[in-house]
Backbone as JSON Lines, residues from 0, in Angstrom:
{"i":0,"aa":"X","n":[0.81,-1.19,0.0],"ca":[0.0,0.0,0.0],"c":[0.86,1.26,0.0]}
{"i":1,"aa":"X","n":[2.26,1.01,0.83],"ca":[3.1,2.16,0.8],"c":[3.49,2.61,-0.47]}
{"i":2,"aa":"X","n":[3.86,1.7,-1.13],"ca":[4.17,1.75,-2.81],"c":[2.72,2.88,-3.81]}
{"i":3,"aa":"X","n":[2.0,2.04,-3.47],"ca":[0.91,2.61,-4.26],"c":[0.53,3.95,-3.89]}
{"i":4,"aa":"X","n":[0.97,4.11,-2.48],"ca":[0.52,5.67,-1.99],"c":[1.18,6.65,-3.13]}
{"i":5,"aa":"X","n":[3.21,6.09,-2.95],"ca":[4.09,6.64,-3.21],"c":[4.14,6.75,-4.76]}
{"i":6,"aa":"X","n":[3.41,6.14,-5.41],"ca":[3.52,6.15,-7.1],"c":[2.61,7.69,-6.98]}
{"i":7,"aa":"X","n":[1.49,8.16,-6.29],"ca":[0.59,8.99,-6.55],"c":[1.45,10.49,-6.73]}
{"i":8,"aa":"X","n":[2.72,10.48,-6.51],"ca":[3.66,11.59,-6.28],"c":[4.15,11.47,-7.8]}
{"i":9,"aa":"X","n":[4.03,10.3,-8.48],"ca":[5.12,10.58,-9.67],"c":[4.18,10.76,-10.98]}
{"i":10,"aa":"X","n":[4.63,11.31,-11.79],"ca":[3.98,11.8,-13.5],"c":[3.47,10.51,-14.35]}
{"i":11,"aa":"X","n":[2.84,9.64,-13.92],"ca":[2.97,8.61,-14.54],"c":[1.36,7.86,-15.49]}
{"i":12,"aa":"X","n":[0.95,8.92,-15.0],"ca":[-0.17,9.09,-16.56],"c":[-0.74,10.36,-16.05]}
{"i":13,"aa":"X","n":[-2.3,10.75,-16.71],"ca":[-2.18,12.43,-17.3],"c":[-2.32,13.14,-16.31]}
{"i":14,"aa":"X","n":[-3.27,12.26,-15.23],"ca":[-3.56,13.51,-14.01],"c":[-2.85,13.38,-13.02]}
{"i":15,"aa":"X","n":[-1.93,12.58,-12.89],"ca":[-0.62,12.88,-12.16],"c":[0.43,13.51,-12.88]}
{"i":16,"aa":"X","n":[0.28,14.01,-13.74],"ca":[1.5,15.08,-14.51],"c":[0.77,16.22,-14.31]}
{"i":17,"aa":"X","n":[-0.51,16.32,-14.77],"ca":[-1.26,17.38,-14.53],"c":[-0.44,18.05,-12.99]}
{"i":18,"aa":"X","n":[-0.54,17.31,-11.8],"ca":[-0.37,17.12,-10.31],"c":[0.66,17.59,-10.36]}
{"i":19,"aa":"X","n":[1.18,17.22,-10.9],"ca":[3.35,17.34,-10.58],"c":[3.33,19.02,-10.96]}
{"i":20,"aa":"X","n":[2.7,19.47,-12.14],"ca":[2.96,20.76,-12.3],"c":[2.39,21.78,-11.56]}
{"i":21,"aa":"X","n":[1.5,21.24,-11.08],"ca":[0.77,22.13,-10.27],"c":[1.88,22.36,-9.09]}
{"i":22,"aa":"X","n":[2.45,21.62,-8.33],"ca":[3.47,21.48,-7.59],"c":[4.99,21.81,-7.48]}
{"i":23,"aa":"X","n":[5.0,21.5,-8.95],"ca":[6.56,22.48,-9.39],"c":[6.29,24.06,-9.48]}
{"i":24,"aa":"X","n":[4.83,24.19,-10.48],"ca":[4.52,25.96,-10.01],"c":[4.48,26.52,-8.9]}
{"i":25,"aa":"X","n":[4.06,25.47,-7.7],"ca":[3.8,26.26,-6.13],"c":[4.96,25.81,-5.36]}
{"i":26,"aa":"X","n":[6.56,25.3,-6.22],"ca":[7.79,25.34,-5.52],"c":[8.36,26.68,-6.12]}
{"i":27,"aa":"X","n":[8.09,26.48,-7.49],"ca":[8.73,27.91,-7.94],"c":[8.29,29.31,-7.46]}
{"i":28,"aa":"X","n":[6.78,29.45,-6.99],"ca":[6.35,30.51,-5.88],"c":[7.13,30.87,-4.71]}
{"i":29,"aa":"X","n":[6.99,29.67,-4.0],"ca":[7.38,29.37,-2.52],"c":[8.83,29.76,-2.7]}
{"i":30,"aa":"X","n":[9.77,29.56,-3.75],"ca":[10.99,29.54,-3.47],"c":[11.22,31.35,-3.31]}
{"i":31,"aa":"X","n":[10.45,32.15,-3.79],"ca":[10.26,33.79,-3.54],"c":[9.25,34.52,-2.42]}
{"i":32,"aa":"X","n":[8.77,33.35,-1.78],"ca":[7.63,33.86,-0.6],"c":[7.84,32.55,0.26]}
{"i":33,"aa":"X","n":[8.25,33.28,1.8],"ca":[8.5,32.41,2.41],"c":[6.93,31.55,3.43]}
{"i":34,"aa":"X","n":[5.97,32.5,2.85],"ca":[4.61,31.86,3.47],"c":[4.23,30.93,3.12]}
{"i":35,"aa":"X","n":[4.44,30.88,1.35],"ca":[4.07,29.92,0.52],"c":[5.71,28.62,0.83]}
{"i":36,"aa":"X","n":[6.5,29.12,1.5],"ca":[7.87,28.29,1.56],"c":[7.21,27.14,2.95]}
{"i":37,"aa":"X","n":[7.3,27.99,4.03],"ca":[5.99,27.58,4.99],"c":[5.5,26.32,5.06]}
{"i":38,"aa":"X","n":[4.2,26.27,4.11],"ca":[3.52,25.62,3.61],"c":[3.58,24.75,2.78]}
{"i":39,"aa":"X","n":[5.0,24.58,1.62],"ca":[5.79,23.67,0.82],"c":[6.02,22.89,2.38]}
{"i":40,"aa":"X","n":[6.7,23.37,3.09],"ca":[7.5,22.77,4.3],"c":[6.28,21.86,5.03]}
{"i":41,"aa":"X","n":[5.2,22.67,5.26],"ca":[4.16,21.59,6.07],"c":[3.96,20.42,5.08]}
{"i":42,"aa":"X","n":[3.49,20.58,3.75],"ca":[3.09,19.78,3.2],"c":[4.04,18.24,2.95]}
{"i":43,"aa":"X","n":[5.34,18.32,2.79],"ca":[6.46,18.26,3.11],"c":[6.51,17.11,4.23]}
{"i":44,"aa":"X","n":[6.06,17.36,5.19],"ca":[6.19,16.7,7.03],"c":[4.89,16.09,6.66]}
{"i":45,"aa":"X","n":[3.55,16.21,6.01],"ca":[2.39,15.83,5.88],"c":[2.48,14.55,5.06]}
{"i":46,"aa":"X","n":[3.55,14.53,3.82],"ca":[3.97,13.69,3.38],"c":[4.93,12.61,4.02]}
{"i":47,"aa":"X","n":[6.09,13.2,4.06],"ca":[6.88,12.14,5.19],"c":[6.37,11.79,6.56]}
{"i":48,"aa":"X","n":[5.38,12.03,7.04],"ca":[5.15,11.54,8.61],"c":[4.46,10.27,8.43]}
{"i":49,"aa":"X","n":[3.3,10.03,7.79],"ca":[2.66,8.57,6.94],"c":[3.67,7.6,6.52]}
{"i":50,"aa":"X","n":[4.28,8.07,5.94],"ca":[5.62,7.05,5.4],"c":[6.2,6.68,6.32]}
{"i":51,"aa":"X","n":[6.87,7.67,7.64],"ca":[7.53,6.87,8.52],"c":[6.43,6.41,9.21]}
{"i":52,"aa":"X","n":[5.03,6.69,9.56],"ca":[4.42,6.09,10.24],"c":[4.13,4.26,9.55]}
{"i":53,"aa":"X","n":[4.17,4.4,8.8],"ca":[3.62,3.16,7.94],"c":[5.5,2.13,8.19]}
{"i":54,"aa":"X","n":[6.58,2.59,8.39],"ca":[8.05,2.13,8.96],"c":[7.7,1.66,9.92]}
{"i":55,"aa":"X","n":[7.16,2.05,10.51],"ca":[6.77,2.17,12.54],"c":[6.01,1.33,12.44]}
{"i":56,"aa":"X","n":[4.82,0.92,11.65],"ca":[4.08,-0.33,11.59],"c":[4.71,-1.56,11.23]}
{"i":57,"aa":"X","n":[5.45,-1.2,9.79],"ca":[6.58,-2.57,9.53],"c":[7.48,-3.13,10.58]}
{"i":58,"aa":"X","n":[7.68,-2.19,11.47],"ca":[8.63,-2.69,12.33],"c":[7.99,-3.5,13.66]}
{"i":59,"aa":"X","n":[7.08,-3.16,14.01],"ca":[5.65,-3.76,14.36],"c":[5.1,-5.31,14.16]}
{"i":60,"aa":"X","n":[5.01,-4.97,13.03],"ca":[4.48,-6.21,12.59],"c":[5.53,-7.06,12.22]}
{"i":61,"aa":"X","n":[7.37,-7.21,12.07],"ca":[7.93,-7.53,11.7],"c":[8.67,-7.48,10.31]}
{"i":62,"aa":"X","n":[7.83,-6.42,9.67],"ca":[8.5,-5.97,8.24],"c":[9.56,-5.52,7.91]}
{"i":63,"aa":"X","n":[9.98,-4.75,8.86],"ca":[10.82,-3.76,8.92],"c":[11.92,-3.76,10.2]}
{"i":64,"aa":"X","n":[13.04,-4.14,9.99],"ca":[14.21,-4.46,11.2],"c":[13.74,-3.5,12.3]}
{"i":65,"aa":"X","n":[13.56,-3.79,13.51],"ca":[13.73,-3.14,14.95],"c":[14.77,-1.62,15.27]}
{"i":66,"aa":"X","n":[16.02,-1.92,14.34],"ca":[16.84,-0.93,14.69],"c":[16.94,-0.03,13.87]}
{"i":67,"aa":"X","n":[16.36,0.3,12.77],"ca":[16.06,1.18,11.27],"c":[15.33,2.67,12.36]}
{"i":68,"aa":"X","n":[16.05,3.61,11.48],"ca":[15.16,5.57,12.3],"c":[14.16,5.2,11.44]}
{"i":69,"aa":"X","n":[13.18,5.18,11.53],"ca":[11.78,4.79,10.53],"c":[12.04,6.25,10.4]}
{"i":70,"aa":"X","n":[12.24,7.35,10.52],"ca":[12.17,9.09,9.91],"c":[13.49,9.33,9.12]}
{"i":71,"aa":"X","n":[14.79,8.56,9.2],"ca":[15.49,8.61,8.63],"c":[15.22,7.79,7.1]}
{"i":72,"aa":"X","n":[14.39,6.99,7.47],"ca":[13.95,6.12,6.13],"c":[12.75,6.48,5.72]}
{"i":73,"aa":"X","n":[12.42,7.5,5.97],"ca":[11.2,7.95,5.39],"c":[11.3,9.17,4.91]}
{"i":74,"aa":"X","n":[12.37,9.85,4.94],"ca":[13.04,11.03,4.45],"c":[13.56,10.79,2.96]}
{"i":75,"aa":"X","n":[14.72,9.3,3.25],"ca":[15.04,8.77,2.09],"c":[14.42,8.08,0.98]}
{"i":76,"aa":"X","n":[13.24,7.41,1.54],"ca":[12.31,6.87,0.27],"c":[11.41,8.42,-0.26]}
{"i":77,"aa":"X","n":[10.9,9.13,0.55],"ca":[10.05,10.19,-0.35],"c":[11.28,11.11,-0.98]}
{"i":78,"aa":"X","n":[12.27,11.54,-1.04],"ca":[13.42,11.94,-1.56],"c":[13.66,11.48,-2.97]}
{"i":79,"aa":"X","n":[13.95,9.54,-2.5],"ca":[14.23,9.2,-4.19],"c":[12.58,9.42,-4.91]}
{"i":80,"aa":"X","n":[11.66,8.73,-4.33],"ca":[10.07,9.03,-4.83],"c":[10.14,10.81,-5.51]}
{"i":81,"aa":"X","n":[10.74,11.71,-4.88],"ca":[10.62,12.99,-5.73],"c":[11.55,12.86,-6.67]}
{"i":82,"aa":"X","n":[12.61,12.29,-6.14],"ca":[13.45,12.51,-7.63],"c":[13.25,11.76,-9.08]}
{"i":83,"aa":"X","n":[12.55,10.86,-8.31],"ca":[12.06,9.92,-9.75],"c":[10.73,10.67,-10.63]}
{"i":84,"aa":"X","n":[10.27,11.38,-9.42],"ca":[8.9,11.58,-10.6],"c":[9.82,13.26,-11.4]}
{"i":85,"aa":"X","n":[10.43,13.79,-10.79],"ca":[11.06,15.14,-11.52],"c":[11.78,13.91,-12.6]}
{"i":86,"aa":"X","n":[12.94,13.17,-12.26],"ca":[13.23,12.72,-13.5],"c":[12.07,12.26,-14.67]}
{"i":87,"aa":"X","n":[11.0,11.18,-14.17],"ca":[10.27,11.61,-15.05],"c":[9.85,12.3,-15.76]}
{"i":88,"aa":"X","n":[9.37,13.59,-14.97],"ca":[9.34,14.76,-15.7],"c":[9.67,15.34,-16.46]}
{"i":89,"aa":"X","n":[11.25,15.43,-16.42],"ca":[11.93,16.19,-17.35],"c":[12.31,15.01,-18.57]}
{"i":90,"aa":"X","n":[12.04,14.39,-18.29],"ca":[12.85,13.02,-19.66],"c":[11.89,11.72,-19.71]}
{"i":91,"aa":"X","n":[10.34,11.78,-19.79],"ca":[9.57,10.74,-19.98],"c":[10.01,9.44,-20.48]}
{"i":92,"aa":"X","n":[10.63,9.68,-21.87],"ca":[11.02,9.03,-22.64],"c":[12.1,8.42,-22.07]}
{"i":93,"aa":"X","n":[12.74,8.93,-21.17],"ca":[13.62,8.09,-20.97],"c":[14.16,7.48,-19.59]}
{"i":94,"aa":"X","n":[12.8,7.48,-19.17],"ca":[12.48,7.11,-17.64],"c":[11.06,6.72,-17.51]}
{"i":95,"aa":"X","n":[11.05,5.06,-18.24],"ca":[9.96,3.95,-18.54],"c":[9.56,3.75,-16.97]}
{"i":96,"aa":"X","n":[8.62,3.67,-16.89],"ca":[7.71,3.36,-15.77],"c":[8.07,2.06,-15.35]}
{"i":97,"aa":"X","n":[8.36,1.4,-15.61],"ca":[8.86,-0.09,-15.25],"c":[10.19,0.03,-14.53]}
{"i":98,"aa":"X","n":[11.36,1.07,-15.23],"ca":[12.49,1.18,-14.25],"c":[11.84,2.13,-13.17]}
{"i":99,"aa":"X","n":[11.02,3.05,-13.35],"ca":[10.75,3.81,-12.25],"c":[10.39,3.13,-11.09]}
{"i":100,"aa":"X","n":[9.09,2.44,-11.11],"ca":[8.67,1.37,-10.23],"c":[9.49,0.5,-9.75]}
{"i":101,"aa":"X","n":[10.31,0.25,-10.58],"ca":[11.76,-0.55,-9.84],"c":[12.74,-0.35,-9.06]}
{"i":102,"aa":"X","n":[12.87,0.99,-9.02],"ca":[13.8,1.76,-8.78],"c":[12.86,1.9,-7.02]}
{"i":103,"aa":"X","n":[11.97,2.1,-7.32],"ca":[11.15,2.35,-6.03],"c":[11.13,1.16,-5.51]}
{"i":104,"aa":"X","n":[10.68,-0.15,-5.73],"ca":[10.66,-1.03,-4.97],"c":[12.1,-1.63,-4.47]}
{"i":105,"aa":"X","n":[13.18,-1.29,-4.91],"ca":[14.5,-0.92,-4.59],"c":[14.62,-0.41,-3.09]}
{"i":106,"aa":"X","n":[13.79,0.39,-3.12],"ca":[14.37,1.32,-1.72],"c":[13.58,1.03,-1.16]}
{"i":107,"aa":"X","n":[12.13,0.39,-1.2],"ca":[11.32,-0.13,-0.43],"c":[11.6,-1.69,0.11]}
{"i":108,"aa":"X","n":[12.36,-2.02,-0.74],"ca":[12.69,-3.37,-0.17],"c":[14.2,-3.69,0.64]}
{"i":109,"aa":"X","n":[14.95,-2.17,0.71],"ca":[15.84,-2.36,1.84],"c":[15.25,-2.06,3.09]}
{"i":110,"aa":"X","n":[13.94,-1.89,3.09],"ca":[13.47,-1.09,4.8],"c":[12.65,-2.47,4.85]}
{"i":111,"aa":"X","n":[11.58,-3.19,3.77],"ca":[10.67,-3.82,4.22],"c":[11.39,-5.44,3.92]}
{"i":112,"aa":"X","n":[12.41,-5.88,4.29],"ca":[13.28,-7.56,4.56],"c":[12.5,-7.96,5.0]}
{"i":113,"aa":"X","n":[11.29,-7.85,6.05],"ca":[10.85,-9.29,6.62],"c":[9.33,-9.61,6.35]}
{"i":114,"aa":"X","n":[8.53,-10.84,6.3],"ca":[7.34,-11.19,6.05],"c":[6.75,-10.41,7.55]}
{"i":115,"aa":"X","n":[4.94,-9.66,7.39],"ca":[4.35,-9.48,8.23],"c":[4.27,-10.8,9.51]}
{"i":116,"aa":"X","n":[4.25,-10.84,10.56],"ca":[4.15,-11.57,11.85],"c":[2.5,-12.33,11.36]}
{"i":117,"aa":"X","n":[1.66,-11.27,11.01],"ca":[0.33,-11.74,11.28],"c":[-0.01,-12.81,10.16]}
{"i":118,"aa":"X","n":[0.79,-12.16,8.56],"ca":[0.55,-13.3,7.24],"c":[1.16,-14.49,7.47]}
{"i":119,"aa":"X","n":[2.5,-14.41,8.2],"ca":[2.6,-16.08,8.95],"c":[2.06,-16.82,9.06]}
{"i":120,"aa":"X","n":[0.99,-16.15,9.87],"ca":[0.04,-17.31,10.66],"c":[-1.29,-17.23,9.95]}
{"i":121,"aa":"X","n":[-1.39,-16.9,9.11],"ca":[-2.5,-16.99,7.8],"c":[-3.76,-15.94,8.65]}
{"i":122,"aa":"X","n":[-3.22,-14.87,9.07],"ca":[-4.04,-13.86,9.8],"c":[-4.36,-12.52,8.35]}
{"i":123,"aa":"X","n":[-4.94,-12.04,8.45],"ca":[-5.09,-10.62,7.46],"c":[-4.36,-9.28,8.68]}
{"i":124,"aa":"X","n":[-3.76,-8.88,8.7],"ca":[-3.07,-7.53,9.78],"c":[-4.1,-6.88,10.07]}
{"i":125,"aa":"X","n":[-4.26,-6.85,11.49],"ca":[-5.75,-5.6,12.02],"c":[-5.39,-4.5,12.19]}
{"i":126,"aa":"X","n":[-3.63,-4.24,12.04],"ca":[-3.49,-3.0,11.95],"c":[-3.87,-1.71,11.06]}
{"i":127,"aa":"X","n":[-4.29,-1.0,11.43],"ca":[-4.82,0.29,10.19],"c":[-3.17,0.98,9.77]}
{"i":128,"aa":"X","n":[-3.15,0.62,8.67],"ca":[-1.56,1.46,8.03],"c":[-2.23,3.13,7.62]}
{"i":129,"aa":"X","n":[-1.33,3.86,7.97],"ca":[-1.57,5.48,7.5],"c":[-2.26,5.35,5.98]}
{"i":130,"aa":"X","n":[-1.65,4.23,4.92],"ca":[-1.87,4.62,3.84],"c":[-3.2,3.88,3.17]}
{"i":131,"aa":"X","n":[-4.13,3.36,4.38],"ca":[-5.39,2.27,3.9],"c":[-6.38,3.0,4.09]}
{"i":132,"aa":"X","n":[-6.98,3.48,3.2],"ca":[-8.26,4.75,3.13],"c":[-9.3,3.75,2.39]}
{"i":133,"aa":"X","n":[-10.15,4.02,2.58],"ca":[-11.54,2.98,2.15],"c":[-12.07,3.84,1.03]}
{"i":134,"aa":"X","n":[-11.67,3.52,-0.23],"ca":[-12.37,4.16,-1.25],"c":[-14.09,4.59,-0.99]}
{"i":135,"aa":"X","n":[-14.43,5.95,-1.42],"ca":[-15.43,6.14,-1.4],"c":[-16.69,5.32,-2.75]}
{"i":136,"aa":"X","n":[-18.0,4.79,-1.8],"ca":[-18.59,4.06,-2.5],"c":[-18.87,4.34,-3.92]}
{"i":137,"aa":"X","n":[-18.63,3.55,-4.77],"ca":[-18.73,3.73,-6.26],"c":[-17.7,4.74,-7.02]}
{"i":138,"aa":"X","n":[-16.79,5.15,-6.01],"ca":[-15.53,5.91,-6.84],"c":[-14.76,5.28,-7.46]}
{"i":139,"aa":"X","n":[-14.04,5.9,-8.77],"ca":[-12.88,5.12,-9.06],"c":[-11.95,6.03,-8.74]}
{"i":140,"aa":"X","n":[-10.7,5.53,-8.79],"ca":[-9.47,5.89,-8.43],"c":[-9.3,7.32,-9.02]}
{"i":141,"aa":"X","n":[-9.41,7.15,-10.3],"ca":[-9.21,8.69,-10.86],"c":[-10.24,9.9,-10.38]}
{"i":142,"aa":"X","n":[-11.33,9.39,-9.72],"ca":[-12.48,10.34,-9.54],"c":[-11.93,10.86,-7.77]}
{"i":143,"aa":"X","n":[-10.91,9.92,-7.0],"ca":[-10.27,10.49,-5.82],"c":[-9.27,11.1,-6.26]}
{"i":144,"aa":"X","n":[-8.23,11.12,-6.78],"ca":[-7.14,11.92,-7.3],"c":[-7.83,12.92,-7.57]}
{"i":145,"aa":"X","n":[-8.78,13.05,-8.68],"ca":[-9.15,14.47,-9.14],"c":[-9.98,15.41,-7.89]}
{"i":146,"aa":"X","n":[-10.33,14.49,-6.43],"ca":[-10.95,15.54,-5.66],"c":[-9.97,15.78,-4.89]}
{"i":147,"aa":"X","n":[-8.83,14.72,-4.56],"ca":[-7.84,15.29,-4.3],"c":[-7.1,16.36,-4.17]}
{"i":148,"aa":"X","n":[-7.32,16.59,-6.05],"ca":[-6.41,17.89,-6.24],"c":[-7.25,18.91,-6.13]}
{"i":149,"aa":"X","n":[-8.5,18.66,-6.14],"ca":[-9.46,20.27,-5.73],"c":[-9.3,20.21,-4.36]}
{"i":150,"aa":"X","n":[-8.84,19.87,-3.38],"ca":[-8.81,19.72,-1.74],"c":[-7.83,20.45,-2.09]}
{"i":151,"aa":"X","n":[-6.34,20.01,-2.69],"ca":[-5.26,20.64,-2.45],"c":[-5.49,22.17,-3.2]}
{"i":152,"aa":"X","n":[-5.76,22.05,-4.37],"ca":[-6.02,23.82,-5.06],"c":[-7.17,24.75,-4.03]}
{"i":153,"aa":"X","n":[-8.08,24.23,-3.36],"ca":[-8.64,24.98,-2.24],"c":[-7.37,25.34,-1.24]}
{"i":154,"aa":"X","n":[-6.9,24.49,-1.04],"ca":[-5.69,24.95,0.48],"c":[-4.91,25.81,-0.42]}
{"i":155,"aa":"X","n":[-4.4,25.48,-1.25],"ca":[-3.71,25.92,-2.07],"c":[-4.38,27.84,-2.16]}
{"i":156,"aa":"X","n":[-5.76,27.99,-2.08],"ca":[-6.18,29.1,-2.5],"c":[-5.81,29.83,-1.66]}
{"i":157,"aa":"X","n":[-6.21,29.56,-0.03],"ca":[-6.21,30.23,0.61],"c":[-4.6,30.28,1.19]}
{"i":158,"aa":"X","n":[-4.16,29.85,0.87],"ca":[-2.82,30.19,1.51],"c":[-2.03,31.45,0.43]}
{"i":159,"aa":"X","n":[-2.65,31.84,-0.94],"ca":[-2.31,32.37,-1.55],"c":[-2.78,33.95,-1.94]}
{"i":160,"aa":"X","n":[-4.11,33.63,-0.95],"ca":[-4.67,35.2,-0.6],"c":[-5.9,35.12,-1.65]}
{"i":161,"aa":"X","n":[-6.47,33.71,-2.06],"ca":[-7.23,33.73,-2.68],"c":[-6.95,33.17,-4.45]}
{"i":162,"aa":"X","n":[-5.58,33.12,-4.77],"ca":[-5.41,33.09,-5.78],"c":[-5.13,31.1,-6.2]}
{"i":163,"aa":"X","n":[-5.5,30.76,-7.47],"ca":[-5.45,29.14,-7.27],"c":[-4.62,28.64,-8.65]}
{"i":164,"aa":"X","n":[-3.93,27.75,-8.27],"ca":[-3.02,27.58,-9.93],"c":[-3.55,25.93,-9.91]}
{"i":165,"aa":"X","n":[-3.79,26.01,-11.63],"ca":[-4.31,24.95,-11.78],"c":[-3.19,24.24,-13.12]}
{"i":166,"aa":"X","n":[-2.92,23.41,-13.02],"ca":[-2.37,22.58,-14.46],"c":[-3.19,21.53,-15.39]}
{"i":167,"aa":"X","n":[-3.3,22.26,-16.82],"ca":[-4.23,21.37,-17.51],"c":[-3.62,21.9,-18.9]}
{"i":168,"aa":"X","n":[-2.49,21.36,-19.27],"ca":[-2.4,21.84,-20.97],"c":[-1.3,22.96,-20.67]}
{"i":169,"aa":"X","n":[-0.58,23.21,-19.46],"ca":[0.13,24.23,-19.17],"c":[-0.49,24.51,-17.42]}
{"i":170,"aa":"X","n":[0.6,25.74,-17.34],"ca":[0.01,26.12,-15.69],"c":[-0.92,27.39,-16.18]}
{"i":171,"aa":"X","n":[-1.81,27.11,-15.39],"ca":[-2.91,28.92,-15.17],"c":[-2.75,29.4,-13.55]}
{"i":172,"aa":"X","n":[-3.06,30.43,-13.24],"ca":[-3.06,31.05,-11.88],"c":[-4.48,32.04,-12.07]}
{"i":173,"aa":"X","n":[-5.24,31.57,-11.24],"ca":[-6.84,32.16,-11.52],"c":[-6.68,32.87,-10.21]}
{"i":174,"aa":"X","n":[-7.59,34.37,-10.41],"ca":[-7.67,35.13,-9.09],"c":[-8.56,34.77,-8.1]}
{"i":175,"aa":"X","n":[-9.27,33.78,-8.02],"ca":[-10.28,32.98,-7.12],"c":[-10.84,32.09,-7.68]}
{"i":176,"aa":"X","n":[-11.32,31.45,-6.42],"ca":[-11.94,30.03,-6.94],"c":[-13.14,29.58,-7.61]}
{"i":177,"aa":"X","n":[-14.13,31.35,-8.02],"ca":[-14.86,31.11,-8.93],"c":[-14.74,31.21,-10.76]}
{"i":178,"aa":"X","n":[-13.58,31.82,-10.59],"ca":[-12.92,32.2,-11.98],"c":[-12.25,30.61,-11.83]}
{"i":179,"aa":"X","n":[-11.23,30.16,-11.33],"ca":[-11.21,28.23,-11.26],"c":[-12.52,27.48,-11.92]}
{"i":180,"aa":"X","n":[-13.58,27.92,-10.95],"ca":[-14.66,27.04,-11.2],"c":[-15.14,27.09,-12.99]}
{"i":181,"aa":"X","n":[-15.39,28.53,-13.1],"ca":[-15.67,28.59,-13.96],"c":[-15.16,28.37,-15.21]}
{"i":182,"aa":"X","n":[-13.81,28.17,-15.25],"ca":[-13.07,28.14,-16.4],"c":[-13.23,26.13,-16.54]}
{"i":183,"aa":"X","n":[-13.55,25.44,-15.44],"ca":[-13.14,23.78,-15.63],"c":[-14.69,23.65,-16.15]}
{"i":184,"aa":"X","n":[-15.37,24.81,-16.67],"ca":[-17.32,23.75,-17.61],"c":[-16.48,24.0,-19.01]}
C-alpha cells in the first residue's frame, strides 16, 4: 500500500502530470515567498510523517528491522520518490515506468526484509496502516485523485490570498476560486 501511496507523487499518466505541475509551479512561488515556503514545508512533514508512520508499523508487525530511524527512512524513500517523478518529468522518454517502479521497490525493499508476523500465521493484519483509506462508495481511483487535487487547489487558495493555480495543458493562476470554477465547464 506504501508503494501505491508513493507512485501517486510521480507523473505517470495524465492527471498525475497534470499534479506534478501544479506542484513544481507552487515550488517555484514558494521559493520567492517564504509563506508559501511555509507551507511547501508543512506539506512536506504531511507527506513524510505517513511514510515513517507506515516504517513504525513494519517494524511492528515484523517488516521492517527493529533498529532502522523509521524518519530517517522515510526522508530517504520520499526523496528518491521525488526525484524519480522530476526525473520523469523532465525526460519521460527516458524514464519507462517499469524502471521507475523498480527503482522504487528498490528502496522499499531495503526497509521492508521481513514477512508481516500476522501473514505467517495466515491472519489478514488488524493494523490500520496510514496509507489504507476505504475508497469512497462507487468511486474510481481517478475520480479520488481528481478531488484530491481540488482539496489541495482549495488549500492551495487560501494560503495564496485567494489566488489558485491549476495545471491542464500548461500552468494557469486564476484570481479565485470562482474564476477556477468557472473556467473547468
Amino acid at each position: 500500500m506504501l508503494r501505491q501511496a508513493l507512485t501517486e507523487l510521480m507523473p505517470l499518466d495524465d492527471a498525475r502530470r497534470a499534479e506534478l505541475l501544479v506542484r513544481r509551479a507552487f515550488a517555484d512561488q514558494a521559493a520567492h515567498n517564504a509563506r508559501l515556503a511555509a507551507i511547501q514545508s508543512e506539506t512536506l512533514v504531511g507527506i513524510r510523517s505517513p511514510v515513517t508512520q507506515a516504517i513504525k508499523n513494519g517494524m511492528v508487525c515484523g517488516e521492517a528491522p527493529q533498529e532502522i530511524d523509521a524518519a530517517d527512512r522515510a526522508l530517504q524513500i520520499v526523496a528518491c520518490t521525488e526525484g524519480l517523478a522530476l526525473d520523469t518529468h523532465i525526460d519521460p522518454d527516458g524514464t519507462p515506468k517499469a524502471a521507475v517502479l523498480a527503482a522504487l521497490d528498490d528502496q522499499l525493499g531495503r526497509i521492508f526484509t521481513g514477512t508481516c508476523r500476522h501473514a505467517q500465521l495466515g491472519w489478514r493484519c488488524a493494523r490500520r496502516h496510514p496509507w489504507d483509506t476505504a475508497p469512497a462508495s462507487g468511486s474510481s481511483a481517478a475520480q479520488r485523485r481528481g478531488s484530491r487535487t481540488r482539496t489541495h487547489l482549495v488549500h492551495l487558495s487560501s494560503a495564496v490570498g485567494g489566488r489558485v493555480i491549476r495545471a491542464h495543458g500548461g500552468v494557469q493562476i486564476f484570481d479565485d476560486l470562482s474564476e477556477f470554477a468557472g473556467s473547468a465547464r
